[in-house]
C-alpha angles and dihedrals in degrees: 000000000000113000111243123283109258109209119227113239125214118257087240093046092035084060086051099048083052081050099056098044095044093043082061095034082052102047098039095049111013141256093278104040088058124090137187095245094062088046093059096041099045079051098044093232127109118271093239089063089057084058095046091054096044111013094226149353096279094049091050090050092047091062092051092046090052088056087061104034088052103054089038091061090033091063104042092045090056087053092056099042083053092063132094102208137032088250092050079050105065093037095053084050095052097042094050084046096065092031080055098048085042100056093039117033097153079070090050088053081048107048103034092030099159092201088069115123117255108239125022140070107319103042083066092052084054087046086057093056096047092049090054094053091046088048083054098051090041093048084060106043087046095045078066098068148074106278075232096068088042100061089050114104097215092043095052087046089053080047099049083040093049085043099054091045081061103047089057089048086053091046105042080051103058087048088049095050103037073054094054114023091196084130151059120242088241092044098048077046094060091041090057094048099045095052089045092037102074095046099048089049093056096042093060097035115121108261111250115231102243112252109231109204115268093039109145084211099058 
């Protein structure tokens, strides 16, 4: 009996295939615990032609980590162009961040894996994608104030700290809840936003001029 015919990839659908399978291995295990080895194996390819398609480990988890990165930002970029008002702005952020999360978790284990090395390469590929979520939340608190107010050093540095302050809290509850589970994506998005909501408010809202007693106009 003749063994069954293997179809030849193409270099270009071969990679994606390696995609594929280290984007799950990756996700499901973490970055450290995955080896090459298992990559090649799990793809049915040596472990050498792995190396010729991505040089090394890190470049390979980059790539899947771009997939991800890309259609996080993607998504949530899309949610902010789409509102009318600074406000509307951040809370469309914040609500196609966790739909995203909800509906692509893999890219969550990818992008936020806690097992990544500290320094290198890909740390600062993770470092891009944060900094574009916290542009996004700082582009909206800004857009509040008086242009005043924006153009003013120390104000944009309270903004970027406030922001960042955000984008943990935003962090530390999705692992909370893919942990969990004890919500709903919409319902972890309003809870961010009405807990947010009310500072930032206050943060960006017109400073009133103080009434002295005796003031006609109190």
């Amino acid at each position: 009996m003749s063994s069954p015919t293997r179809t030849r990839l193409s270099r270009e659908d071969r990679m994606e295939q390696t995609l594929d399978t280290a984007h799950s291995l990756f996700a499901e295990r973490g970055y450290a615990a995955v080896t090459m080895d298992e990559i090649a194996t799990a793809v049915g390819v040596t472990k050498p032609l792995i190396y010729n398609y991505f040089g090394n480990k890190e470049s390979l988890y980059i790539a899947c980590m771009e997939r991800s990165g890309d259609a996080l930002v993607e998504a949530i970029s899309t949610a902010v162009a789409g509102s009318e008002d600074p406000s509307g702005a951040f809370e469309s952020g914040v609500r196609a961040f966790f739909s995203f999360l909800d509906t692509d978790r893999a890219a969550w284990a990818v992008l936020f894996d806690e097992t990544l090395p500290h320094g290198g390469e890909v740390i600062e590929r993770v470092s891009v994608y944060r900094r574009q979520l916290l542009d996004f939340v700082s582009a909206s608190t800004l857009a509040r104030m008086p242009e005043k107010a924006r153009r003013s050093k120390a104000v944009r540095s309270e903004v970027e700290a406030v922001s960042t302050a955000i984008i943990g809290a935003a962090e530390s509850l999705a692992r909370w809840w893919l942990a969990t589970e004890s919500m709903s994506a919409s319902d972890v998005a309003e809870l961010l936003i009405s807990t947010v909501e009310p500072g930032l408010l206050a943060r960006t809202a017109p400073s009133q001029p103080a009434v002295t007693e005796g003031d006609p106009s109190a």
